[in-house]
RODO-2510 file (C-alpha; in nm, 4 decimals, decimal comma):
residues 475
     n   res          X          Y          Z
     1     x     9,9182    12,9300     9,5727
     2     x    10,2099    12,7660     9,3974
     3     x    10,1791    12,4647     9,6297
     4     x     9,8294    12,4396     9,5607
     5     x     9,8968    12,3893     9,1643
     6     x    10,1828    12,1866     9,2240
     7     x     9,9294    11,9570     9,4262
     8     x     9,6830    11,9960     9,1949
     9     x     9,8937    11,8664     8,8706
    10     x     9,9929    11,5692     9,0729
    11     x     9,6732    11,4397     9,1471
    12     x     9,5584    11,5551     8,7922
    13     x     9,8287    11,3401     8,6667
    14     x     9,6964    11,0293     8,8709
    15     x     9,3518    11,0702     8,8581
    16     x     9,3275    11,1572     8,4315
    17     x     9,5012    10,7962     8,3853
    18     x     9,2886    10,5875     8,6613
    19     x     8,9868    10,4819     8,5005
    20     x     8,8799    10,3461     8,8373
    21     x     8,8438    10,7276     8,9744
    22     x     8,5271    10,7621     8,7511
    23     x     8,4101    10,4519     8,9091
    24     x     8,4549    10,5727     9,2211
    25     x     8,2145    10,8758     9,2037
    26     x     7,9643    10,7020     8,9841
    27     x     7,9703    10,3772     9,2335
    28     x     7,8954    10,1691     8,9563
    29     x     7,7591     9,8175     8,9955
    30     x     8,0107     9,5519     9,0539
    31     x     8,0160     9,2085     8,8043
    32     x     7,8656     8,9425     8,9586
    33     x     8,1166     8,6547     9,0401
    34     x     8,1178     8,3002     8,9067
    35     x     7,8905     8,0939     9,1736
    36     x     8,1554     7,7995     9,1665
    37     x     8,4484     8,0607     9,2963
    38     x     8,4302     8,0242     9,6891
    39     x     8,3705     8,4322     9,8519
    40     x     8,4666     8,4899    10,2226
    41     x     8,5100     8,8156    10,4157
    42     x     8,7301     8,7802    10,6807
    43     x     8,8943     8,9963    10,9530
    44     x     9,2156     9,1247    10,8994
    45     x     9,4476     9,2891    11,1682
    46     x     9,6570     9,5095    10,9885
    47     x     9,3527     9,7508    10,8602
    48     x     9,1655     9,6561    11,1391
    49     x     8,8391     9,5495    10,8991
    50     x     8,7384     9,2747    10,7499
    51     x     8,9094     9,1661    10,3651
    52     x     8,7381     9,0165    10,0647
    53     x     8,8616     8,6900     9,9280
    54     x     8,7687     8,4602     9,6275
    55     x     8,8959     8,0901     9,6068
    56     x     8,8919     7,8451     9,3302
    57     x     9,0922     7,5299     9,1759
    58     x     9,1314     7,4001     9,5540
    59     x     9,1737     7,0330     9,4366
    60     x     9,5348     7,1527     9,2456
    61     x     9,8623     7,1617     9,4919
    62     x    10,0442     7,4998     9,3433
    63     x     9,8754     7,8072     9,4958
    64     x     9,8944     8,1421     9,3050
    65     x     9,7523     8,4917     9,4942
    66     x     9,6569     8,7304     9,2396
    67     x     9,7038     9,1291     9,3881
    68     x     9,5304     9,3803     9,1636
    69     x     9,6229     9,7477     9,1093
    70     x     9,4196    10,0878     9,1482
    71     x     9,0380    10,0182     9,0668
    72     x     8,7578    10,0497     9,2251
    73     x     8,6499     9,6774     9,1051
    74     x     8,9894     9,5161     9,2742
    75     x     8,9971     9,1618     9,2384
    76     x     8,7516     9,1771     8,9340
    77     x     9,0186     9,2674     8,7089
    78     x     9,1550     8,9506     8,7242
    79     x     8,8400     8,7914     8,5740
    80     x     8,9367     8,7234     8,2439
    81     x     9,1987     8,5099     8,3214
    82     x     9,1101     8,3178     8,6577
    83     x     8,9098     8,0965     8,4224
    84     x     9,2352     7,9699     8,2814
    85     x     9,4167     7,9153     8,5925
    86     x     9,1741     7,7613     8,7701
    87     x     9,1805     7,4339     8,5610
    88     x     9,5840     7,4057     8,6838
    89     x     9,6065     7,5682     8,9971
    90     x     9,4446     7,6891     9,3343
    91     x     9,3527     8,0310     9,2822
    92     x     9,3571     8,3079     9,5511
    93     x     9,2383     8,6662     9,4887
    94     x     9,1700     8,9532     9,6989
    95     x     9,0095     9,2964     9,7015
    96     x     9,2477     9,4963     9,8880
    97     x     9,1614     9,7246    10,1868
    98     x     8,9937     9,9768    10,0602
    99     x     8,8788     9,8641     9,7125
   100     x     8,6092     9,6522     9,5618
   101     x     8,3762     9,4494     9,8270
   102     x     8,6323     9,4935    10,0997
   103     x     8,6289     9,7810    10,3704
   104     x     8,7083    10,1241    10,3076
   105     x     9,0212    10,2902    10,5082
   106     x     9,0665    10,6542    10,5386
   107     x     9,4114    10,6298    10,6664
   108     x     9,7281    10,5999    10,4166
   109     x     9,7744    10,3150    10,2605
   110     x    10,1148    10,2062    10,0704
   111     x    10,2758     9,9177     9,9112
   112     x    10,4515     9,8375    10,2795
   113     x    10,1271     9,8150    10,4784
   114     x     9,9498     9,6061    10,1955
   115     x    10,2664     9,3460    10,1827
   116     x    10,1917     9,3402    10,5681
   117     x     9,8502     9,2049    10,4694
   118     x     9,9740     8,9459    10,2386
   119     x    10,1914     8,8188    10,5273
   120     x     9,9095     8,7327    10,7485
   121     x     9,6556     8,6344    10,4585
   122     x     9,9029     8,3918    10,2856
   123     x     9,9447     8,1128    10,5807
   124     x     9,5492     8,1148    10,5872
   125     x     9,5153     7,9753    10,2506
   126     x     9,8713     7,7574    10,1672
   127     x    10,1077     7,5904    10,3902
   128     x    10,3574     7,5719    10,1218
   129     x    10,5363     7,8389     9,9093
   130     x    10,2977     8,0424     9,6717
   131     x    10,3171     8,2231     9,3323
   132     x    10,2079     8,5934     9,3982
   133     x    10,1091     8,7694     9,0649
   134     x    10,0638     9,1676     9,1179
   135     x     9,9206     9,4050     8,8791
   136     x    10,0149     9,8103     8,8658
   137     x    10,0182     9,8889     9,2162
   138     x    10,0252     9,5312     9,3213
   139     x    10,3400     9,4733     9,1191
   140     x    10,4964     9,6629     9,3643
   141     x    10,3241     9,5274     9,6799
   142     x    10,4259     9,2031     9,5954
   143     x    10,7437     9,3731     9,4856
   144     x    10,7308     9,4863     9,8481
   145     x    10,6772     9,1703     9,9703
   146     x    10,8608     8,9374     9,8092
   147     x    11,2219     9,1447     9,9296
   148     x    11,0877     9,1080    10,2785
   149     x    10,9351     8,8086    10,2763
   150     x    11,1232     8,5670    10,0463
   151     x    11,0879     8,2674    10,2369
   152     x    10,7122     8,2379    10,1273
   153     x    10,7265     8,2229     9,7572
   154     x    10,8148     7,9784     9,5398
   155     x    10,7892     8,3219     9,2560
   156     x    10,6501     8,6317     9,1763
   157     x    10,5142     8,7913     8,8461
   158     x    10,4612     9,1447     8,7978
   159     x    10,2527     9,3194     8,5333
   160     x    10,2934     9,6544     8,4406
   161     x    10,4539     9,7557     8,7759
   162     x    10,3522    10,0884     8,8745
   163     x    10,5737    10,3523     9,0911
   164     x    10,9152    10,2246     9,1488
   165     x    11,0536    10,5304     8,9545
   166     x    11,0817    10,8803     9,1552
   167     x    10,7813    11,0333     9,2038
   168     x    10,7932    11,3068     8,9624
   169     x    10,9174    11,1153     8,7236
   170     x    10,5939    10,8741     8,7715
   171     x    10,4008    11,1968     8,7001
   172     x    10,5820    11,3496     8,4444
   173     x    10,5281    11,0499     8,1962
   174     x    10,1724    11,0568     8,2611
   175     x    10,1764    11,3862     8,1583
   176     x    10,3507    11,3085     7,8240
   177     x    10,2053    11,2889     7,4996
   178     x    10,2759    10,9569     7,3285
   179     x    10,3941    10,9669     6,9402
   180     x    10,1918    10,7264     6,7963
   181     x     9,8291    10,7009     6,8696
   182     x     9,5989    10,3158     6,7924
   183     x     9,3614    10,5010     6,6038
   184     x     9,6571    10,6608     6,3616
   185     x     9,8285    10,3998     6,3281
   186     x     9,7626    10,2555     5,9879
   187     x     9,7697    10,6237     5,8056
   188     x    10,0909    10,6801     5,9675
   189     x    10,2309    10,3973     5,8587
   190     x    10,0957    10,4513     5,5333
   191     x    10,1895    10,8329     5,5218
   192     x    10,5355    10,9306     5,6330
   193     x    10,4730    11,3142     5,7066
   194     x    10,1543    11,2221     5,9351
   195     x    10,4188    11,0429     6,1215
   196     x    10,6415    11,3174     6,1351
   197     x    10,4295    11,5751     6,1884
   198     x    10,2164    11,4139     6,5140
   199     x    10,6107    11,3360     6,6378
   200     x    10,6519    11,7189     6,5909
   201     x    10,3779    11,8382     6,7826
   202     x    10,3778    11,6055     7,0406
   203     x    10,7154    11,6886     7,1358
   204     x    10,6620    12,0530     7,1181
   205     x    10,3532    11,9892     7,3347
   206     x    10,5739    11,7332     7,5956
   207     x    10,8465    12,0147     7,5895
   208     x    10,6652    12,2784     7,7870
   209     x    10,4516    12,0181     8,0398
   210     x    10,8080    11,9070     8,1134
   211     x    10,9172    12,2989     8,1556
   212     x    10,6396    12,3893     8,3781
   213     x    10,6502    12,0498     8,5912
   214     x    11,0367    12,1179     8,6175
   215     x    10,8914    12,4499     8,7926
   216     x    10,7062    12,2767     9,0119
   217     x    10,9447    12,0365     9,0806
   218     x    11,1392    12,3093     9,3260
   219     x    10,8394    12,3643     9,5557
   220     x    10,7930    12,1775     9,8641
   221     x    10,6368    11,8372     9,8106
   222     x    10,2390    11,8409     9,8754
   223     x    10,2258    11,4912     9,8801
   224     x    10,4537    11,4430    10,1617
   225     x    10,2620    11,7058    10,3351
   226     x     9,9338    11,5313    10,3084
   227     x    10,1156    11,2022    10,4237
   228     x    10,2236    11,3223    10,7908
   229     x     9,9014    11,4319    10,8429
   230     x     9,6347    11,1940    10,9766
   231     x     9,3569    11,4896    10,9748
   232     x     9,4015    11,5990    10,6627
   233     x     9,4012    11,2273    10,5553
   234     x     9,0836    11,1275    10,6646
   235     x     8,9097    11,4770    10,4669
   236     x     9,1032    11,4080    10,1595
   237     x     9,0744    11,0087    10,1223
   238     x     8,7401    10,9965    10,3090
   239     x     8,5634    10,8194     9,9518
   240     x     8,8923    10,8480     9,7427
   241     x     9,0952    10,5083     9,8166
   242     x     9,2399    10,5414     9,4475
   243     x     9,3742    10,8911     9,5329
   244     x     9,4760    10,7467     9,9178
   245     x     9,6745    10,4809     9,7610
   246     x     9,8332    10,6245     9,4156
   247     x    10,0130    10,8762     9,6735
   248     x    10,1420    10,6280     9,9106
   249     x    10,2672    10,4362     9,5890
   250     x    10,4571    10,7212     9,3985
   251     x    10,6041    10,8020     9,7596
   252     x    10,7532    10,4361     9,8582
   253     x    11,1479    10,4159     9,7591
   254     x    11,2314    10,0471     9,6389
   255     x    11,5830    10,1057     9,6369
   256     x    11,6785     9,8718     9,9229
   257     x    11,4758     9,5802     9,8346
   258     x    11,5272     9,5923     9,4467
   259     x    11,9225     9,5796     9,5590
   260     x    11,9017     9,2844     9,7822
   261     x    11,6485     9,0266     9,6153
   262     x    11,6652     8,6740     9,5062
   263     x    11,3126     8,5516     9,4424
   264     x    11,2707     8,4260     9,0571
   265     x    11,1189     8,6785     8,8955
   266     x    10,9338     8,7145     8,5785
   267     x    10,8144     9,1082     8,4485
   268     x    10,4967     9,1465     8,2176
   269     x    10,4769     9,4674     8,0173
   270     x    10,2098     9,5855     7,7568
   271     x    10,4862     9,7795     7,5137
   272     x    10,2423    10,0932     7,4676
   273     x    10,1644    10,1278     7,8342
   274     x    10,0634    10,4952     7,9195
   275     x    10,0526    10,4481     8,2701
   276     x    10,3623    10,2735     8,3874
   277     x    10,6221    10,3484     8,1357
   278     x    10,7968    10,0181     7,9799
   279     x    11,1160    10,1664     8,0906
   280     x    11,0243    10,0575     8,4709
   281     x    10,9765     9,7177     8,3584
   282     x    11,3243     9,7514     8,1685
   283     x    11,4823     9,8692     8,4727
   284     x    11,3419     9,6050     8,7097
   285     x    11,5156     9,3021     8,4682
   286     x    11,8123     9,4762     8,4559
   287     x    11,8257     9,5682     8,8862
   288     x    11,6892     9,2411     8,9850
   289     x    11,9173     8,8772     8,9994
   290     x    11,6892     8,6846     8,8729
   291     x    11,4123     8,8040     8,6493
   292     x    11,2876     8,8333     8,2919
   293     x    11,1050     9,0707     8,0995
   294     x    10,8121     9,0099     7,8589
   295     x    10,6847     9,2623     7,6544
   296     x    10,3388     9,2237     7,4610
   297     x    10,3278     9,4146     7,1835
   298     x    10,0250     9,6641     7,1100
   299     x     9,9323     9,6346     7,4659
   300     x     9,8480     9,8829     7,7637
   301     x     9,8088     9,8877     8,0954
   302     x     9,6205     9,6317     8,2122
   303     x     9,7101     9,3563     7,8944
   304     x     9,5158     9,1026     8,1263
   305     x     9,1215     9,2906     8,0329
   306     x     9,2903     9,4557     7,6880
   307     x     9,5021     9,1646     7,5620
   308     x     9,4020     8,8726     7,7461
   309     x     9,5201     8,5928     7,4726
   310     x     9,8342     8,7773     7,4813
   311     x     9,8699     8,8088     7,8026
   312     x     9,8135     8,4614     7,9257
   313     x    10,0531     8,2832     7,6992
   314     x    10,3348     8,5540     7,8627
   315     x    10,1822     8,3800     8,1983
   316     x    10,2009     8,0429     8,1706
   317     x    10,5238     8,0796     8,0103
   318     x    10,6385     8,2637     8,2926
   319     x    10,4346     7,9877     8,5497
   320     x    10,5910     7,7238     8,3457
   321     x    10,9731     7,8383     8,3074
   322     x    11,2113     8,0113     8,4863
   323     x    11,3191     8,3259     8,4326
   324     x    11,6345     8,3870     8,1639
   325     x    11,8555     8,6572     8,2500
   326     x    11,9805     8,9161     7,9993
   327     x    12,0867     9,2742     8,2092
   328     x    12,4623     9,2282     8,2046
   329     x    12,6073     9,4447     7,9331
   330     x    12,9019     9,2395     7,7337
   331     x    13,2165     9,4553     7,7753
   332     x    13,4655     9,1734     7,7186
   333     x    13,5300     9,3506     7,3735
   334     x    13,5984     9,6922     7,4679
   335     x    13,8366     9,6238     7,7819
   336     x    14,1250     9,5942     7,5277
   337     x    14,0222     9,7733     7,2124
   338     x    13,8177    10,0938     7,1672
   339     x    13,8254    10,1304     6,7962
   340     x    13,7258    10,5091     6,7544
   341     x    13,5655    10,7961     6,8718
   342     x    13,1495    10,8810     6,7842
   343     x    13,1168    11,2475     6,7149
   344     x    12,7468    11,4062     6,7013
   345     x    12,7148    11,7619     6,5901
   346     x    12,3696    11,9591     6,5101
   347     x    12,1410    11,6518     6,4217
   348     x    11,8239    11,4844     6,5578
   349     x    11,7136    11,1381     6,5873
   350     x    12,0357    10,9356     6,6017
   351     x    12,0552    10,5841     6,8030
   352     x    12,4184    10,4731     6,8084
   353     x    12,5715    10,1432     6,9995
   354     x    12,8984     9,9652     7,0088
   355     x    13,1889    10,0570     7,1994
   356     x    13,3973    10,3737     7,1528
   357     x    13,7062    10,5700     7,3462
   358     x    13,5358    10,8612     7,3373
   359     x    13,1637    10,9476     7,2863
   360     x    13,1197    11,3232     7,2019
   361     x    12,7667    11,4652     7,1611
   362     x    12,6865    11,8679     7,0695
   363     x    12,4261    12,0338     7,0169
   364     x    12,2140    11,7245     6,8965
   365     x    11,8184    11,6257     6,9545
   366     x    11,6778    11,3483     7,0372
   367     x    11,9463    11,0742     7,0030
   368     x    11,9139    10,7492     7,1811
   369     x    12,2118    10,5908     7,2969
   370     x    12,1994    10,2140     7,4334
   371     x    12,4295     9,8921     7,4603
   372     x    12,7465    10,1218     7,4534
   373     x    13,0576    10,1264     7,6129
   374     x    13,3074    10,4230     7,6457
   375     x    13,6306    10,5918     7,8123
   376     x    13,3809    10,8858     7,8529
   377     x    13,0964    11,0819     7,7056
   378     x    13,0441    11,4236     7,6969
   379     x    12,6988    11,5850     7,5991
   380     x    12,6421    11,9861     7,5260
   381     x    12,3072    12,1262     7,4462
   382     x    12,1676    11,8288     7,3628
   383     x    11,8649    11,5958     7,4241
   384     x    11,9869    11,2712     7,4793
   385     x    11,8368    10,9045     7,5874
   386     x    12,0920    10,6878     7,7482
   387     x    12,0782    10,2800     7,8308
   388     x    12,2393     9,9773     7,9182
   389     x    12,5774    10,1743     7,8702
   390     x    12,8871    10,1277     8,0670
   391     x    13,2034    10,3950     8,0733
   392     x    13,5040    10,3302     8,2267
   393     x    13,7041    10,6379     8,2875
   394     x    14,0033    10,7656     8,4102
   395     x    13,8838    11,1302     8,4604
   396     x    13,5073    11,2511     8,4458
   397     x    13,2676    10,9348     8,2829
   398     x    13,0184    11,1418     8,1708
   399     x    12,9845    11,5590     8,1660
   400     x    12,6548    11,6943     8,0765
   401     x    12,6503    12,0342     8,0108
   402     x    12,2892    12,2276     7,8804
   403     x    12,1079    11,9456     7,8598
   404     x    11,8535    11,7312     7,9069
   405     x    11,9243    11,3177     7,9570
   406     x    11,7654    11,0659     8,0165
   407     x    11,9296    10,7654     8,1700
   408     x    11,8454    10,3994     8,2282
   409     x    12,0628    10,0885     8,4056
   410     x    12,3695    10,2887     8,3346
   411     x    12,7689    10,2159     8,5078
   412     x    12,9797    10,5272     8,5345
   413     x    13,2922    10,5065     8,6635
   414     x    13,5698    10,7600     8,7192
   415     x    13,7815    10,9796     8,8962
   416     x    13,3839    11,1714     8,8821
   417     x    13,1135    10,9487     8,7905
   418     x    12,9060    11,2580     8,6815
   419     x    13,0238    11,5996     8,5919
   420     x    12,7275    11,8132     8,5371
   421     x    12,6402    12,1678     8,4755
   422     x    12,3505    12,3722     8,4022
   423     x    12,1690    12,0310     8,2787
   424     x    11,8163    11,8010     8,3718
   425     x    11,9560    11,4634     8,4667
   426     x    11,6792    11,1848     8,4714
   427     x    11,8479    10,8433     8,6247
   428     x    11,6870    10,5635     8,7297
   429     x    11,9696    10,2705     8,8514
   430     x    12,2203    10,4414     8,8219
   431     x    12,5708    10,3375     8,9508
   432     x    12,8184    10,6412     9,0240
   433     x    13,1703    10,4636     9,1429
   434     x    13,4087    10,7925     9,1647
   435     x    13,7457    10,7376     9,3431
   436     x    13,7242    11,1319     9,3893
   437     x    13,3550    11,2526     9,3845
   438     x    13,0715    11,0484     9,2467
   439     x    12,8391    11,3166     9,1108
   440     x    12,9825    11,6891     9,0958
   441     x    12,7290    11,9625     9,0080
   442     x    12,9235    12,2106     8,8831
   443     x    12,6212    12,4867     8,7795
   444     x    12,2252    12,4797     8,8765
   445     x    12,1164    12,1556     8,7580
   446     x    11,8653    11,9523     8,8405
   447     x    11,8597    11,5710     8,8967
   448     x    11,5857    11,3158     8,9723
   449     x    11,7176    10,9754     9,0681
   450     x    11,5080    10,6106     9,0718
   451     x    11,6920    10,3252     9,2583
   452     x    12,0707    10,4745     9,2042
   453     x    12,3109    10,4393     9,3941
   454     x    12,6318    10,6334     9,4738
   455     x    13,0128    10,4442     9,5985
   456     x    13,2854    10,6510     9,7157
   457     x    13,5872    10,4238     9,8897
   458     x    13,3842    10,1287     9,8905
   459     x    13,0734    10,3173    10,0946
   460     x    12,7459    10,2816     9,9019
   461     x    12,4927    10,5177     9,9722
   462     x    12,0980    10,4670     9,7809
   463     x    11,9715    10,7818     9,5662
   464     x    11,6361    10,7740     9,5495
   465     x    11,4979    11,1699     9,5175
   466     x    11,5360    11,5093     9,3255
   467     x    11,8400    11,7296     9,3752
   468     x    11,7721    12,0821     9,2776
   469     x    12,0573    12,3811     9,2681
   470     x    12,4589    12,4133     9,2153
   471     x    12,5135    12,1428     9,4717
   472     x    12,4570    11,7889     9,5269
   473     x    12,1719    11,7300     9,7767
   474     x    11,9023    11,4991     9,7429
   475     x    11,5427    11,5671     9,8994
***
C-alpha cells in the first residue's frame, strides 16, 4: 500500500504541473499551422513510426532545430517565436515521438532515445553544424545530445531545463509552495505583514509535504519498477505519452555528460519557474565549460508562450554572442587571509558571504549562505541554503548535525569532505575531495545527490541518487 502512495504522489507531482495532461484526455484541437511553413511526416528508425516535421526560412545558411518539452501540442509551442527566426534563419521543428501530429509509442521513452532521434533527423535537413534549442524536457535531450554528439553543433540553448536534478528532488519542488504569488504581488509589496504572513504559512505548509515525501523517500522506487517492465508499460502509457516521458526524464542521470562537455552553451530561465526550479539552470552554468545563464524576470515555465518579448531578446542575444562565463568562485583573497569567524545563534533569515576561518551556524532558520569561502563550517539544528561556497579544510569541511541543507555548486575539501549526522543533505554538484573519507555519515541521515561527485586518492566516482541510513550508500 505504501508503494502505491509513494507512486501515486510522484505522478501527482508531474501530472498537477503539466498542463499538457489535461490536453491529453480532452484531445483538444490542435492550431492550425502557418501555410508558408513546409509539414512532412517521415519515417524514423529509432521509434519505428513515422515523425512530424515543420520547415521554414530555407533560403538562410544557419540552421536552428527547435525540441519542445512535455505537451500534448509539441512543436506548437514554439509558435510564437518561429515567426521571428524565420526572417534570419532556417528553421527546423519537430513533434517528438509520441506528441503532437507525430505517432504515439507505448514503450519508454527518455532523453537518451530522443537524442538518438535527433542524430538521424539532423543530417536530413543540414549538412553543416546546427543550433539545437530545447525546451523543459528538450533542454535535456539536447542536453543529451549535445555531450554525445558534439561534433554536430555549432551551439545549444536550453530553456527552462527540466530533470537534471535527482528525481525526488524534481518532485519535491513541485510539491512546494512558492512565497510570493502574481496575483499578491502588489499588496505584498505594499503591506509588509501580508508578506510575512503568506512566507509563514507557506513554509509551515512546505515543511510537512517535505516530511511526508522524506517518508516516502525510503520505499522502493515505483518508477524504476514501472521502467523494467515492458507489460506494465504498454497498460500504463497506452494514451499517456506525458506520463511515459516525465518518468523516463526524472530517471536519466546527467552526471557523465554535464562533466565532460564543451559545446557553447547558453541557459534560459523564467526566474519564477514552478516547474523546473531556477536552481537547475544555476547549476548547469556553474557544471558546464562553457555556458551562460539568462534569467527573465517575472517569467515561468515556458517564457517563450508567457513572455515571448522577453524571451526572444534572451535568444538572439544568446544566437548572436557567445556565452560569458561566471561559475568560478574568486578565492584568491582568502588563500592568505581569513579575517574572522561568522557565528549564527537562534535567528532566521540571515544571507551572509565573504570569506571566513570558521563558519559556525546553531540552531538558526532559514539562512542562505552563498559566494563564501571557509576553513570549515559547522551547522546544528538549523535550516540552511548553501551556494557557490568553497572550504578548504584541514579536518572535517563541513559537519551537519540536525539539520536540514540545502546545497548548490559547492567545493569541500578535507581530511572528510562531509561529516554528517542525524541531518537531510540536499546536493546537487557537489565536489567531496577527502584525503581520508569523502562523506562520513556518522548517525541516520539522509542524502539526495544531483551531478556530485566524490575523489578519494585521485579516484572520482559520480553521485547521482539518495542515500538513506547511518551509512554511506547510494541507491
Amino acid at each position: 500500500m505504501k508503494l502505491i502512495i509513494s507512486f501515486g504522489f510522484v505522478i501527482a507531482a508531474i501530472c498537477s504541473t503539466a498542463f499538457s495532461f489535461a490536453q491529453e484526455i480532452m484531445k483538444e484541437p490542435l492550431e492550425a499551422l502557418p501555410s508558408h511553413w513546409s509539414q512532412m511526416r517521415i519515417d524514423e528508425p529509432i521509434f519505428g513510426g513515422q515523425v512530424h516535421v515543420v520547415e521554414t526560412g530555407v533560403k538562410h545558411k544557419d540552421t536552428i532545430v527547435l525540441v519542445h518539452g512535455l505537451g500534448y501540442s509539441g512543436l506548437r509551442d514554439w509558435m510564437d517565436v518561429i515567426p521571428h527566426l524565420e526572417t534570419s534563419y532556417h528553421v527546423v521543428a519537430l513533434d517528438l515521438p509520441g506528441f503532437g501530429e507525430s505517432d504515439p509509442t507505448s514503450l519508454q521513452v527518455a532523453p537518451q532515445k530522443y537524442a538518438q532521434l535527433l542524430k538521424w533527423l539532423i543530417p536530413q535537413f543540414s549538412k553543416d553544424k546546427v543550433i539545437l534549442v530545447g525546451h523543459s524536457m528538450g533542454g535535456a535531450i539536447v542536453l543529451r545530445f549535445a555531450s554525445e554528439f558534439p561534433q554536430q553543433l555549432h551551439k545549444l540553448v536550453m530553456v527552462d531545463t527540466a530533470g537534471v536534478l535527482n528525481r525526488a528532488v524534481f518532485v519535491r519542488h513541485m510539491a512546494q509552495l512558492p512565497n510570493r504569488y502574481d496575483w499578491l504581488a502588489k499588496y505584498q509589496n505594499q503591506f509588509g505583514f501580508i508578506d510575512s504572513a503568506v512566507t509563514k504559512v507557506n513554509r509551515f505548509l512546505n515543511k510537512i509535504s517535505r516530511d511526508v515525501l522524506t517518508q516516502l523517500d525510503q520505499l522502493p522506487d515505483p518508477t524504476l519498477i514501472l521502467m523494467g517492465n515492458e507489460l506494465a508499460q504498454q497498460y500504463v502509457y497506452k494514451d499517456r505519452p506525458t506520463l511515459n516521458a516525465a518518468i523516463g526524464l526524472i530517471n536519466e542521470d546527467f552526471s557523465e555528460a554535464i562533466d565532460d562537455f564543451h559545446v557553447p552553451t547558453h541557459i534560459i530561465w523564467g526566474e519564477l519557474d514552478r516547474v523546473a526550479p531556477l536552481r537547475t539552470g544555476k547549476l548547469l552554468a556553474s557544471q558546464l565549460a562553457n555556458a551562460e545563464l539568462h534569467v527573465i524576470d517575472g517569467a515561468g515555465h515556458v517564457p517563450m508562450k508567457k513572455s515571448t518579448e522577453q524571451f526572444i531578446e534572451q535568444l538572439d542575444l544568446a544566437l548572436l554572442h557567445s556565452p560569458k562565463t561566471n561559475n568560478t568562485l574568486d578565492v584568491s583573497s582568502a588563500n592568505t587571509k581569513y579575517p574572522e569567524d561568522l557565528i549564527c545563534t537562534g535567528t532566521e533569515n540571515g544571507v551572509f558571504s565573504g570569506h571566513y576561518a570558521r563558519v559556525v551556524i546553531k540552531g538558526c532558520q532559514y539562512i542562505t549562505l552563498e559566494n563564501l569561502t571557509a576553513k570549515s563550517i559547522s551547522i546544528e539544528q538549523s535550516e540552511v541554503t548553501l551556494s557557490n561556497i568553497h572550504i578548504i579544510s584541514d579536518d572535517v569541511a563541513l559537519n551537519v548535525k540536525q539539520s536540514f541543507v540545502t546545497l548548490t555548486n559547492i567545493a569541500l575539501e578535507g581530511s572528510t569532505a562531509l561529516r554528517i549526522e542525524k541531518s537531510t543533505f540536499d546536493g546537487a554538484g557537489v565536489s567531496f575531495i577527502g584525503t581520508h573519507e569523502p562523506i562520513d555519515v556518522v548517525a541516520d541521515s539522509l542524502l539526495y545527490l544531483s551531478v556530485s561527485r566524490q575523489q578519494k586518492a585521485g579516484q572520482v566516482q559520480f553521485l547521482h541518487g539518495v542515500s538513506q541510513g547511518d551509512q554511506f550508500r547510494l541507491r
